[in-house]
Gaussian input, Z-matrix of N, CA and C with variables (Angstrom, degrees):
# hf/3-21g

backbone

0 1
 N
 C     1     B1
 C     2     B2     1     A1
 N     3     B3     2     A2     1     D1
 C     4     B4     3     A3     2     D2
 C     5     B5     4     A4     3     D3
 N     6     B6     5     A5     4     D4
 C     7     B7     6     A6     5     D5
 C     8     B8     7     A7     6     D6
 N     9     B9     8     A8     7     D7
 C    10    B10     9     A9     8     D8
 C    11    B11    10    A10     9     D9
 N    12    B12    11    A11    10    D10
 C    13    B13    12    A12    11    D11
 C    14    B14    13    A13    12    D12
 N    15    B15    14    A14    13    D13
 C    16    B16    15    A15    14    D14
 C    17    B17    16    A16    15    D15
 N    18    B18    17    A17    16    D16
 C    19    B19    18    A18    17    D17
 C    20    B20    19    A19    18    D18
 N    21    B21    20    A20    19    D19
 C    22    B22    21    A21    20    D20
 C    23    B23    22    A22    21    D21
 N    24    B24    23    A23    22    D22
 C    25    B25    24    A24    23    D23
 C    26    B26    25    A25    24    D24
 N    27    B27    26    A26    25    D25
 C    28    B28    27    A27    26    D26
 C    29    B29    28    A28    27    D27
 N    30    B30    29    A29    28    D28
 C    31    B31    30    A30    29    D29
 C    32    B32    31    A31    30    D30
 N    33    B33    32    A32    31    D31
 C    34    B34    33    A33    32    D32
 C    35    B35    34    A34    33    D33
 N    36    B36    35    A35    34    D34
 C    37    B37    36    A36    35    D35
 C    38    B38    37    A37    36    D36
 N    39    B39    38    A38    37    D37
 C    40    B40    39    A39    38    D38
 C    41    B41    40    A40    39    D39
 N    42    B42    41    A41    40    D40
 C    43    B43    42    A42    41    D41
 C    44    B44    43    A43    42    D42
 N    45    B45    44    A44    43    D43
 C    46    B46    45    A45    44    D44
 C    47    B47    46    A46    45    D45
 N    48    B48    47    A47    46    D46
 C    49    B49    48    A48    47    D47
 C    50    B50    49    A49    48    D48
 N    51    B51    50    A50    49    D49
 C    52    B52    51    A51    50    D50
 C    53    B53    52    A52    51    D51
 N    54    B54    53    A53    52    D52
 C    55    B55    54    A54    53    D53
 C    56    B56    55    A55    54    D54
 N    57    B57    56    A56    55    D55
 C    58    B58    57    A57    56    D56
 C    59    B59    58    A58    57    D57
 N    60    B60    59    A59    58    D58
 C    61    B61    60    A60    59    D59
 C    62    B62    61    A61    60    D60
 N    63    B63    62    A62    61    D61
 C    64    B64    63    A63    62    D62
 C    65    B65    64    A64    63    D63
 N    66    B66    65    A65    64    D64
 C    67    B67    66    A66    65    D65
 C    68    B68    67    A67    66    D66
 N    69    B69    68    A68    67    D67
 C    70    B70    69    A69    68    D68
 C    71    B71    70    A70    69    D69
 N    72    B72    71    A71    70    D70
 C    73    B73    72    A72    71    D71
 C    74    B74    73    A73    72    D72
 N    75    B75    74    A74    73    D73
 C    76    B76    75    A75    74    D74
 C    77    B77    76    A76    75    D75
 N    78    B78    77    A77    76    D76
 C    79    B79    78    A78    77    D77
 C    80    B80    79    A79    78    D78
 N    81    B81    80    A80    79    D79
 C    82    B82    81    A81    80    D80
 C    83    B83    82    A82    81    D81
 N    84    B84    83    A83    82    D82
 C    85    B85    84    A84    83    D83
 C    86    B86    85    A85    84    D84
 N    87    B87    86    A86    85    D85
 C    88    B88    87    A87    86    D86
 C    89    B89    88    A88    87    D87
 N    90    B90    89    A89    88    D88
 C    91    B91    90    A90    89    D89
 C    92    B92    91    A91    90    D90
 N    93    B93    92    A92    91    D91
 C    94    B94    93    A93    92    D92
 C    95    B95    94    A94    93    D93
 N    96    B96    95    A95    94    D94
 C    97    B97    96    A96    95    D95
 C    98    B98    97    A97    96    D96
 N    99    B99    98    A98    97    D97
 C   100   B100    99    A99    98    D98
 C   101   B101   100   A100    99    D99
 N   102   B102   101   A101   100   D100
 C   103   B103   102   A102   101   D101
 C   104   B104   103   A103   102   D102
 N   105   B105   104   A104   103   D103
 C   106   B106   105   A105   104   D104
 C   107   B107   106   A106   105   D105
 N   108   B108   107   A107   106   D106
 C   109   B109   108   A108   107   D107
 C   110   B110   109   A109   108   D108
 N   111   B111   110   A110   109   D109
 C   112   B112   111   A111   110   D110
 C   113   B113   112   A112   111   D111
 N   114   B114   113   A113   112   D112
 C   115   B115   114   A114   113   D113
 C   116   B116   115   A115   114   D114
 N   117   B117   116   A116   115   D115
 C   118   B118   117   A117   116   D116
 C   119   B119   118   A118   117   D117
 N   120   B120   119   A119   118   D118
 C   121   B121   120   A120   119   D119
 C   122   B122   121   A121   120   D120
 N   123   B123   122   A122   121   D121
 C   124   B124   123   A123   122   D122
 C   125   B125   124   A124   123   D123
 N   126   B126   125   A125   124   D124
 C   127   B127   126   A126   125   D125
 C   128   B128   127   A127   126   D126
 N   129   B129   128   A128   127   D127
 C   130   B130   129   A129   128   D128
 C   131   B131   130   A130   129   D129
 N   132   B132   131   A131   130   D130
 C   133   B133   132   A132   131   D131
 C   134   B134   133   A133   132   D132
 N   135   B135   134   A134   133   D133
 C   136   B136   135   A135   134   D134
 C   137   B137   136   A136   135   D135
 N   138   B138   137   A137   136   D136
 C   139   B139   138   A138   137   D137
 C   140   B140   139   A139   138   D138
 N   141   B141   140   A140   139   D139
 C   142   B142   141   A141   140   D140
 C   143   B143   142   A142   141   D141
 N   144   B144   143   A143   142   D142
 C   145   B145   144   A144   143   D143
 C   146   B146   145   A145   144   D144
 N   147   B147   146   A146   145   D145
 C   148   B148   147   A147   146   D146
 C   149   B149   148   A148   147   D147
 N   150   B150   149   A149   148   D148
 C   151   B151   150   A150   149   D149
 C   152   B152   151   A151   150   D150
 N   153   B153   152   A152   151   D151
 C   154   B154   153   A153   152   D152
 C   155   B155   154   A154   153   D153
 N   156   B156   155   A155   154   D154
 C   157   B157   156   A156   155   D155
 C   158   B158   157   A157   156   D156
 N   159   B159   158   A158   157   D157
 C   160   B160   159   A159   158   D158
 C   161   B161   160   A160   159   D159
 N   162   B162   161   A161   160   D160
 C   163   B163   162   A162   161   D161
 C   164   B164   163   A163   162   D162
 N   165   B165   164   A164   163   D163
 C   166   B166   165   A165   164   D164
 C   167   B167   166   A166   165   D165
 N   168   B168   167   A167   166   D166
 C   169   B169   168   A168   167   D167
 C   170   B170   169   A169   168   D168
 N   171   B171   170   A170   169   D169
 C   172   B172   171   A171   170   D170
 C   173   B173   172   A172   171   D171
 N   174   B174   173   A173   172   D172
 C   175   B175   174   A174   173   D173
 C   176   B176   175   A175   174   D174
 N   177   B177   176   A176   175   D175
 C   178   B178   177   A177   176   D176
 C   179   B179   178   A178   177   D177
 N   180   B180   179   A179   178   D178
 C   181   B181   180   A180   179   D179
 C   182   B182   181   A181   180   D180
 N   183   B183   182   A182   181   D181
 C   184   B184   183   A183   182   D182
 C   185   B185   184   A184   183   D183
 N   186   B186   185   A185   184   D184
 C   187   B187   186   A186   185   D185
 C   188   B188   187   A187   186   D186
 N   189   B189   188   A188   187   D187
 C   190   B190   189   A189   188   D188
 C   191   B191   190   A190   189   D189
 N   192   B192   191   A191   190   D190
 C   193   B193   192   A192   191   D191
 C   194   B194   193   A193   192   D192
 N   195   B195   194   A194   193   D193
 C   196   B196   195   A195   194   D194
 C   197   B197   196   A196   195   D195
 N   198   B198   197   A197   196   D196
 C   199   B199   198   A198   197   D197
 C   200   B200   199   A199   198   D198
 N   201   B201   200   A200   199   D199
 C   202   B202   201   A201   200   D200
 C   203   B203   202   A202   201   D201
 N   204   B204   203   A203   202   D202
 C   205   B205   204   A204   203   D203
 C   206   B206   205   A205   204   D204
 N   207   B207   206   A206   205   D205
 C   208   B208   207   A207   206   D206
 C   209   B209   208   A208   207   D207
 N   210   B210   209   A209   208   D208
 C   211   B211   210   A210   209   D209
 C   212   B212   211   A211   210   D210
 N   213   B213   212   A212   211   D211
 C   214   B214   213   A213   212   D212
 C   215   B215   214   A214   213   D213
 N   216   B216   215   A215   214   D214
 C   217   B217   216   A216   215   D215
 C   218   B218   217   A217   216   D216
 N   219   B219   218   A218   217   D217
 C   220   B220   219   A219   218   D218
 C   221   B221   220   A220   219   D219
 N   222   B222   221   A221   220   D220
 C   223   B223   222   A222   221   D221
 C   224   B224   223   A223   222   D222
 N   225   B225   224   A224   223   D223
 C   226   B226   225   A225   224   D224
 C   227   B227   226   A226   225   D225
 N   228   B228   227   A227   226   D226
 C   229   B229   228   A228   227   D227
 C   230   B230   229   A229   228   D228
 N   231   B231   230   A230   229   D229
 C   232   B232   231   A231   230   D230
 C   233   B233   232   A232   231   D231
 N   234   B234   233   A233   232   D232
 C   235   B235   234   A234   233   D233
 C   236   B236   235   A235   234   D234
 N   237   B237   236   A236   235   D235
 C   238   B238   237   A237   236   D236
 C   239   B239   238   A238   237   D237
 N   240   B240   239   A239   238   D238
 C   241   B241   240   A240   239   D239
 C   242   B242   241   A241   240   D240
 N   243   B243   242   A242   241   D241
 C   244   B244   243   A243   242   D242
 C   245   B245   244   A244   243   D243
 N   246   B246   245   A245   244   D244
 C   247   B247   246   A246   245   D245
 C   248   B248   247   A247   246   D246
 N   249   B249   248   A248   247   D247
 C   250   B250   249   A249   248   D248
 C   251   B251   250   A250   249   D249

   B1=1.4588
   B2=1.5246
   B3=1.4937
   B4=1.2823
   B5=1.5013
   B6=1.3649
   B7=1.4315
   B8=1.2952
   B9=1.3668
   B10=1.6012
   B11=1.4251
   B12=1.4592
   B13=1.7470
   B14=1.6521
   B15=1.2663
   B16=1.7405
   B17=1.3632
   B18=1.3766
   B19=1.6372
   B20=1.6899
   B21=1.2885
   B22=1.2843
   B23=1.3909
   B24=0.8190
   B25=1.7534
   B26=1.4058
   B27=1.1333
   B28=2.1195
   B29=0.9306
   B30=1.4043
   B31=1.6562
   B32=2.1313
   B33=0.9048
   B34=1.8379
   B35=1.9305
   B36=1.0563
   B37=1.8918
   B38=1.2282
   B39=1.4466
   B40=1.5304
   B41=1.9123
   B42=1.3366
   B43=1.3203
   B44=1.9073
   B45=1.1107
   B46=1.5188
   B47=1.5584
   B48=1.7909
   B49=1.1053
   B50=1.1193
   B51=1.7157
   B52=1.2486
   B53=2.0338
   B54=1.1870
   B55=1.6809
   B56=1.3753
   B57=1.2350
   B58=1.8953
   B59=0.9867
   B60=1.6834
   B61=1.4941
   B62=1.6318
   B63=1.5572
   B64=1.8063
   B65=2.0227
   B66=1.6766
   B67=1.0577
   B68=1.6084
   B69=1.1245
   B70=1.2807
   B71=1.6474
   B72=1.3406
   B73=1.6573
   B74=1.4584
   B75=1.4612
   B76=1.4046
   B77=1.4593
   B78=1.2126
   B79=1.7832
   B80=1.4579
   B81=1.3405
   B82=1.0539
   B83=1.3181
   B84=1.4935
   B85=1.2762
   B86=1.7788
   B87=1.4515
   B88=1.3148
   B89=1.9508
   B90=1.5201
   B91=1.4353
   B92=1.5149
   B93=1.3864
   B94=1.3057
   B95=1.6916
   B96=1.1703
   B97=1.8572
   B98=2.2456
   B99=0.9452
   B100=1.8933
   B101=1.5531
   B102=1.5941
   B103=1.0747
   B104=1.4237
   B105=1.4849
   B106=1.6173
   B107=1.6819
   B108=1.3464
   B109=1.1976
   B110=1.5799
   B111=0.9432
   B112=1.5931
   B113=1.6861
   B114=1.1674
   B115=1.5213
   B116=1.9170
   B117=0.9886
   B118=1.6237
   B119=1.4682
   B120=1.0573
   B121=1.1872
   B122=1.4701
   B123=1.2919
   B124=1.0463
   B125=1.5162
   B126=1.8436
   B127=0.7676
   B128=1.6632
   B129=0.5686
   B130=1.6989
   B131=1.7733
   B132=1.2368
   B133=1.2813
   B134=1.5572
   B135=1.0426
   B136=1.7987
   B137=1.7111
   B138=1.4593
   B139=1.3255
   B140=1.4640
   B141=1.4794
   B142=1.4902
   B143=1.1962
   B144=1.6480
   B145=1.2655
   B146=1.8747
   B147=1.5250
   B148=0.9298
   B149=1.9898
   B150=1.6475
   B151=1.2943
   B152=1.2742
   B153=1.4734
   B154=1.4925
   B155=1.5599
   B156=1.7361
   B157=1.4072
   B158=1.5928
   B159=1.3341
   B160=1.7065
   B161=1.5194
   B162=1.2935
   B163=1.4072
   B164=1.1981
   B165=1.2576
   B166=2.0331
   B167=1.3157
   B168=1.6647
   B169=1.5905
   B170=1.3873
   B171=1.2802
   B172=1.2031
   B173=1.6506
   B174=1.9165
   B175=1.1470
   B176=1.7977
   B177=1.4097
   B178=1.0278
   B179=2.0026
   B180=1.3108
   B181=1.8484
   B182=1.4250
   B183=1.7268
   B184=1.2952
   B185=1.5820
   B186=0.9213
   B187=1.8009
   B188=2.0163
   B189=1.2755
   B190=1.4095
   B191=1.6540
   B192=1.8817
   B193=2.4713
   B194=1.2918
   B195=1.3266
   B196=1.3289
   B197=1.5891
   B198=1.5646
   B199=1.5683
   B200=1.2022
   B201=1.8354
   B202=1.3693
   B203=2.0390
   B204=2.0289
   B205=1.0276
   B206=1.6895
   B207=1.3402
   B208=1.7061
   B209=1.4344
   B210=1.5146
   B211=1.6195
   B212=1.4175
   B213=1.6349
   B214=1.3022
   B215=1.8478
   B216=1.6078
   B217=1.0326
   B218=1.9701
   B219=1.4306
   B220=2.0506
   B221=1.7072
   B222=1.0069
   B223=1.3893
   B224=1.4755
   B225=1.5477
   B226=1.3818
   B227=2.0595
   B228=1.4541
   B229=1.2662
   B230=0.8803
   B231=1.7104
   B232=1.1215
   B233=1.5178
   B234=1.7672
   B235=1.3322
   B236=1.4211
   B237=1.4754
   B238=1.5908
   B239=1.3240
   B240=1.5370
   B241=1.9583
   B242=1.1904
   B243=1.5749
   B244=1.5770
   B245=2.1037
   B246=1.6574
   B247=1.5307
   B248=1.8364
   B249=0.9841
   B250=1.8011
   B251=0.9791
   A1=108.87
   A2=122.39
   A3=127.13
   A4=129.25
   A5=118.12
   A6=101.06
   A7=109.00
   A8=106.74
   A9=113.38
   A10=110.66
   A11=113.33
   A12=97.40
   A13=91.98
   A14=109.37
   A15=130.94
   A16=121.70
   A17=109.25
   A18=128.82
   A19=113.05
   A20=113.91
   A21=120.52
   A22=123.00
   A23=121.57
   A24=129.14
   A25=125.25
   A26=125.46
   A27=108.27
   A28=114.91
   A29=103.46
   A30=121.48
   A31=86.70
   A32=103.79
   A33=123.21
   A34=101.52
   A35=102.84
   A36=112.11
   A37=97.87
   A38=129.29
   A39=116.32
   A40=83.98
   A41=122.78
   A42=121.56
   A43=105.92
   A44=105.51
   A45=115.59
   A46=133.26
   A47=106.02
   A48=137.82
   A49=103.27
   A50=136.73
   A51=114.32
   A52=86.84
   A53=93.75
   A54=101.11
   A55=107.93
   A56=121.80
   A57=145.96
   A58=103.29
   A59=108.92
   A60=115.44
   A61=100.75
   A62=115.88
   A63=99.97
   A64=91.73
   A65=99.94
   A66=86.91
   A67=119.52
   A68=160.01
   A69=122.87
   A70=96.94
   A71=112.32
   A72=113.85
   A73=106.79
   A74=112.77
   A75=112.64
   A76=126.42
   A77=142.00
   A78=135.37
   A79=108.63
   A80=112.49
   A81=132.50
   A82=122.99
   A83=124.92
   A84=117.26
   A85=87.02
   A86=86.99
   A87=117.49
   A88=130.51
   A89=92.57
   A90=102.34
   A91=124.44
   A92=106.23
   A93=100.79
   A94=121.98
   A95=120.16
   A96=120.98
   A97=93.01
   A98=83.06
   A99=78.70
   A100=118.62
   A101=134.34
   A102=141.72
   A103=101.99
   A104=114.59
   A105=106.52
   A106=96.58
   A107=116.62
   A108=96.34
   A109=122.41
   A110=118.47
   A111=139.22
   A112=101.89
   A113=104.94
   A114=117.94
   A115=102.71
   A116=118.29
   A117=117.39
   A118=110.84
   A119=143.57
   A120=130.08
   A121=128.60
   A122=113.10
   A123=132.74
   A124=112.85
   A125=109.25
   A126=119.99
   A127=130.14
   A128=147.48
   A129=149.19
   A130=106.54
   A131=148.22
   A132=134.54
   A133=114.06
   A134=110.99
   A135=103.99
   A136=104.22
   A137=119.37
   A138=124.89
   A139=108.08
   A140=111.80
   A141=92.36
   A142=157.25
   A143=117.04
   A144=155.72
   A145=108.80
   A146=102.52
   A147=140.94
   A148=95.25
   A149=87.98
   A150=108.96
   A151=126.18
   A152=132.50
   A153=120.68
   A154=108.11
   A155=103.38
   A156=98.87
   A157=118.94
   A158=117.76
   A159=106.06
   A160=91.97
   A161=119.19
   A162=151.87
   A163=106.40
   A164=100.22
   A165=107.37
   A166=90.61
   A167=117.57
   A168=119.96
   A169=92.17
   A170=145.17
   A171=147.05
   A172=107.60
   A173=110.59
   A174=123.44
   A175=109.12
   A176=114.90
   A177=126.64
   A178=126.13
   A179=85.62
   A180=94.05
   A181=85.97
   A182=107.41
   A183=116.32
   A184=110.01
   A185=112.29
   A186=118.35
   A187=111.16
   A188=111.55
   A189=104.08
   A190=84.09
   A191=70.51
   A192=83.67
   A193=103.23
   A194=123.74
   A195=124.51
   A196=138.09
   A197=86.31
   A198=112.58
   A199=123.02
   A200=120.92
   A201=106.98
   A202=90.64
   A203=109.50
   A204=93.54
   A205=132.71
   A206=113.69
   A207=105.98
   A208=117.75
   A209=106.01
   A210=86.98
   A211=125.38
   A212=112.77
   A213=112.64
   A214=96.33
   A215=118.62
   A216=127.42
   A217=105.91
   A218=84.99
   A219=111.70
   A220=97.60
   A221=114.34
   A222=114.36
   A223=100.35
   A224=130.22
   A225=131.85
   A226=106.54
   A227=101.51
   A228=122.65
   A229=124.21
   A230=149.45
   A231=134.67
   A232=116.12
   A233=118.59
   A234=114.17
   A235=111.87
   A236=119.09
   A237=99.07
   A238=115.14
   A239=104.89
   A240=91.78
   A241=94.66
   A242=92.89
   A243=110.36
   A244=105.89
   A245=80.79
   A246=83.84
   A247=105.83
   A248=146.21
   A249=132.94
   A250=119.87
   D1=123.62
   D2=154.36
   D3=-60.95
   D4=141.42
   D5=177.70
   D6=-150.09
   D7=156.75
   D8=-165.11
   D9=-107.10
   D10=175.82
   D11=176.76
   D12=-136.18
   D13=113.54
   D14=146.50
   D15=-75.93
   D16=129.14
   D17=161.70
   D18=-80.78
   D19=126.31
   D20=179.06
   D21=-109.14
   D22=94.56
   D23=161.12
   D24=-34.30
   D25=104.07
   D26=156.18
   D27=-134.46
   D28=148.60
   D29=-143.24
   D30=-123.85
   D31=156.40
   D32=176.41
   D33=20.27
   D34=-120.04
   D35=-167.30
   D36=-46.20
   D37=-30.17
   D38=-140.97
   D39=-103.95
   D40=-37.09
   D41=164.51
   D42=-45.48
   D43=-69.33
   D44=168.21
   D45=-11.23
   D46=-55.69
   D47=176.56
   D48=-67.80
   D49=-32.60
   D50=-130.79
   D51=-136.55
   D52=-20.42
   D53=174.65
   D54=82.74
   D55=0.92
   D56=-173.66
   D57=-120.98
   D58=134.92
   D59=161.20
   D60=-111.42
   D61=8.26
   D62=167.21
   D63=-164.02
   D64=144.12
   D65=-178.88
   D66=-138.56
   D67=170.92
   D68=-167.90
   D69=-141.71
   D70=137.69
   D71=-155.06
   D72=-136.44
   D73=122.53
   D74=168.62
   D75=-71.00
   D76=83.80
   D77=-171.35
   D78=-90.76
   D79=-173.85
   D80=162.20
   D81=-77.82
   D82=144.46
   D83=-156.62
   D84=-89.07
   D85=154.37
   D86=-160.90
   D87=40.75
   D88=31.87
   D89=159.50
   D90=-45.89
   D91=147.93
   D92=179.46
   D93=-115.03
   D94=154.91
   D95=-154.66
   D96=-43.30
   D97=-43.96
   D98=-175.45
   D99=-57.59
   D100=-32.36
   D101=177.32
   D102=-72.85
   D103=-37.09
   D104=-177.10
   D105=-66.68
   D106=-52.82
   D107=-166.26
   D108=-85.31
   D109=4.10
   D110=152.12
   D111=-49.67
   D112=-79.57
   D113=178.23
   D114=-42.66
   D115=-65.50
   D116=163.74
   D117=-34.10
   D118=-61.84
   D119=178.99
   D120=-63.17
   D121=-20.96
   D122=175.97
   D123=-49.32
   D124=-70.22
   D125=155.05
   D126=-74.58
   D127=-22.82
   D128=170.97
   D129=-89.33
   D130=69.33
   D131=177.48
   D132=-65.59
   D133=-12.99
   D134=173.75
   D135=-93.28
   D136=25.36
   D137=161.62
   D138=-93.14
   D139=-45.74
   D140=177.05
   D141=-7.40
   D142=-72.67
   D143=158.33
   D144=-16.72
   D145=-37.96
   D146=-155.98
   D147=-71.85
   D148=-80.51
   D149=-171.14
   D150=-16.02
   D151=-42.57
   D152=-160.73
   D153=-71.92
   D154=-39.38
   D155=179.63
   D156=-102.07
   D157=55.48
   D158=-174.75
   D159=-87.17
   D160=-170.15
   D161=158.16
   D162=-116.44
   D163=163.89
   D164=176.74
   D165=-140.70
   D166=146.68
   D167=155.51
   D168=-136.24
   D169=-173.63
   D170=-94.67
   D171=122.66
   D172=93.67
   D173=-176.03
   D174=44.96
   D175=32.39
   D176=171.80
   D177=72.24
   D178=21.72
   D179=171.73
   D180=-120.58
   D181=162.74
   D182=-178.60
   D183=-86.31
   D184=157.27
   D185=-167.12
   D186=-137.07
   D187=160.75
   D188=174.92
   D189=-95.19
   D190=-177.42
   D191=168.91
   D192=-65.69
   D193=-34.58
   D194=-168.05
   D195=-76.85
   D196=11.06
   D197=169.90
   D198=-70.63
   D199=123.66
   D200=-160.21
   D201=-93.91
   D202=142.61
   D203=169.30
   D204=-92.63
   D205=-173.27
   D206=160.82
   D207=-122.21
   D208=178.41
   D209=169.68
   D210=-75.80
   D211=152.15
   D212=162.17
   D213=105.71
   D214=-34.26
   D215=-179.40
   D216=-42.45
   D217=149.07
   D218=-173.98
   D219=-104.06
   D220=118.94
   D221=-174.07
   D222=-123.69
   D223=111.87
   D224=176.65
   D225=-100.14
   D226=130.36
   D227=147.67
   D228=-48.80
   D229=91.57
   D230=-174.91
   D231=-114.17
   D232=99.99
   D233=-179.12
   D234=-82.83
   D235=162.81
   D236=176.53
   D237=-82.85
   D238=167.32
   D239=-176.60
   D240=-139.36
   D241=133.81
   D242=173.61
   D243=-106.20
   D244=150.33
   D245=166.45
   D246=154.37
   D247=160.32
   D248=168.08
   D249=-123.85

């Protein structure tokens, strides 16, 4: 198996959950944004909670889960944030 290395971003709760605001992850080559964060929950269980409503961006455009990644790719957590 080949594998690539992604940088991970988390932004508010999902930083929270995870005790990281950046994280750096070996996957499978051509993983897609959902397996990374599959794999995140795995390890992080106080990410969960999280999950239904994240965002994903990807080198900083927004992306579905179903985005396949590459190497080197920036993958941000995006929870929503409330507040005025």
């Amino acid at each position: 198996m080949t594998c690539m290395r992604v940088e991970v971003l988390l932004f508010a709760s999902a930083r929270d959950a995870v005790g990281e605001t950046q994280l750096s992850l070996e996957v499978a080559d051509g993983a897609v944004v959902a397996s990374v964060v599959d794999l995140l929950l795995e390890r992080h269980a106080a990410l969960r909670p999280a999950r239904p409503t994240l965002r994903f961006a990807v080198n900083e455009e927004f992306v579905h889960a179903d985005h396949v990644l590459r190497d080197r790719d920036t993958l941000a957590l995006l929870p929503p944030v409330s507040g005025g």
